[in-house]
C-alpha positions as CSV (number, residue, x, y, z in Angstrom):
1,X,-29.9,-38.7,35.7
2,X,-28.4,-40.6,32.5
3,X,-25.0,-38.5,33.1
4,X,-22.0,-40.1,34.8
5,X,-18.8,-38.2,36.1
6,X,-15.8,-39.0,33.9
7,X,-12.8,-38.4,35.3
8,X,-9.5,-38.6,33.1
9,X,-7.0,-41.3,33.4
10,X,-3.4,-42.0,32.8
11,X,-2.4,-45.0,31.0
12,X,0.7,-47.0,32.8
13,X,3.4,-45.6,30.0
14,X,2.7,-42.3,29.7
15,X,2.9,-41.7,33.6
16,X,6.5,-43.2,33.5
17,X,9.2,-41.2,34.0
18,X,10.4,-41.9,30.6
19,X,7.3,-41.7,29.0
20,X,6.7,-38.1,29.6
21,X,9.6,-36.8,27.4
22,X,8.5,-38.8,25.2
23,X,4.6,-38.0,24.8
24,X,5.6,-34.2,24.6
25,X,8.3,-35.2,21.9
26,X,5.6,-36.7,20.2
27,X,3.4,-33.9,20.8
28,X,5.9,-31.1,19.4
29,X,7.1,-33.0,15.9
30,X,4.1,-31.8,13.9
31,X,4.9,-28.3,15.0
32,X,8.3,-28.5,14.7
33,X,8.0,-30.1,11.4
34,X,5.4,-27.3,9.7
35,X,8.0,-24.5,11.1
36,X,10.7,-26.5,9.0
37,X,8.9,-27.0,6.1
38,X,7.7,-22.9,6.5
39,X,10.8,-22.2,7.0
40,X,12.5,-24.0,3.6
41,X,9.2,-23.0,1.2
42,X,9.2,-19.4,2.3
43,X,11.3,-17.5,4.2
44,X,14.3,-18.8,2.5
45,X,13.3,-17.9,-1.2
46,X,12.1,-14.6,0.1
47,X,15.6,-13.9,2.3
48,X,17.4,-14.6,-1.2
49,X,15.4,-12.8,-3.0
50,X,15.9,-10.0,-1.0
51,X,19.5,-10.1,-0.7
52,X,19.4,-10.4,-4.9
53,X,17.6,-6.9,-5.2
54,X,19.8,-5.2,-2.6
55,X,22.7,-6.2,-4.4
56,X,21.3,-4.9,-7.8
57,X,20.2,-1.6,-6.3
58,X,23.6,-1.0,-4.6
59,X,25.6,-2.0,-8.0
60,X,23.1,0.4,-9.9
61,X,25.2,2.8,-12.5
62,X,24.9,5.2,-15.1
63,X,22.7,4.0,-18.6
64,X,20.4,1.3,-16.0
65,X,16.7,1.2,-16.9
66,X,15.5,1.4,-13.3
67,X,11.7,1.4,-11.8
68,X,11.1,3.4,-9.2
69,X,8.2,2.2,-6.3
70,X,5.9,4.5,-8.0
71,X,5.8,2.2,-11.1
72,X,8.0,5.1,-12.7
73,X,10.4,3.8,-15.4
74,X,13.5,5.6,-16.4
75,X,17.0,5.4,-17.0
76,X,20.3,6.4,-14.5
77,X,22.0,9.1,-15.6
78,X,24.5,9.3,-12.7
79,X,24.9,8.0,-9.3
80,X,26.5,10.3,-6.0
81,X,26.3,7.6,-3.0
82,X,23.2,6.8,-2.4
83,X,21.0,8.6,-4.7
84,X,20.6,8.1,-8.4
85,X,19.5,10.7,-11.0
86,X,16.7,9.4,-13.5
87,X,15.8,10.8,-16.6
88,X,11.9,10.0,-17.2
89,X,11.5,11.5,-20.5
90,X,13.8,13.7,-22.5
91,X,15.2,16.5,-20.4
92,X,12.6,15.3,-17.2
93,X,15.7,14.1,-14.9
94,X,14.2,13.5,-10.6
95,X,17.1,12.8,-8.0
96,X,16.0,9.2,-6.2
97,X,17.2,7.7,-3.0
98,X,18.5,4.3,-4.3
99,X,16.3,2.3,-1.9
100,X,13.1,4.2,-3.2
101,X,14.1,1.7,-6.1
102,X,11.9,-1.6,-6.9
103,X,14.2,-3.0,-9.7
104,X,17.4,-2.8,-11.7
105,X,17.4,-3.6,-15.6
106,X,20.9,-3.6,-16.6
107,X,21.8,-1.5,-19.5
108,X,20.9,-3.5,-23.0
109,X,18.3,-5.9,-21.1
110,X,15.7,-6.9,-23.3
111,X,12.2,-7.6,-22.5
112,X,11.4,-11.5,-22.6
113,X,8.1,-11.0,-25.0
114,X,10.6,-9.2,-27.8
């Protein structure tokens, strides 16, 4: 009773040929803008990051403080390709498969708090 149809209309520059490309250009730059700006805050730092750690576990060698992905702390006592042999206490030694390992302290590393 109060209700009227509505029906949708184009304005005159949007229905242009021209104007099309345009509206969905203007429609896309948000996206394309947040996918940047993703792109450059996150994935970047976390790509480099990762590269960083494969490098360290690959140049692992003997007298390394190592941590396992356990949380297990010990040091290398020799590497054959691409496992490492930790000793976790005094005469406790484990074969590990370098890539079980979550970080690389080179030998003489100090903590920072020391």
């Amino acid at each position: 009773m109060f209700a009227s149809p509505a029906y949708a209309q184009s304005t005159g520059a949007a229905s242009a040929q021209g104007g099309g490309i345009a509206a969905l250009f203007v429609q896309a730059l948000p996206l394309i803008l947040i996918f940047g700006i993703f792109y450059i805050l996150m994935i970047r730092p976390q790509q480099k990051r990762m590269k960083e750690q494969k490098l360290a576990i690959e140049a692992t060698k003997k007298g390394d403080e190592v941590i396992t992905g356990g949380g297990h702390i010990g040091k290398v006592i020799s590497v054959n390709g691409d496992e490492v042999e930790v000793e976790f206490a005094p005469g406790h030694r484990h074969r590990v498969v370098k890539s079980m390992l979550a970080e690389v302290r080179p030998k003489g590393a100090k903590p920072a708090n020391d």
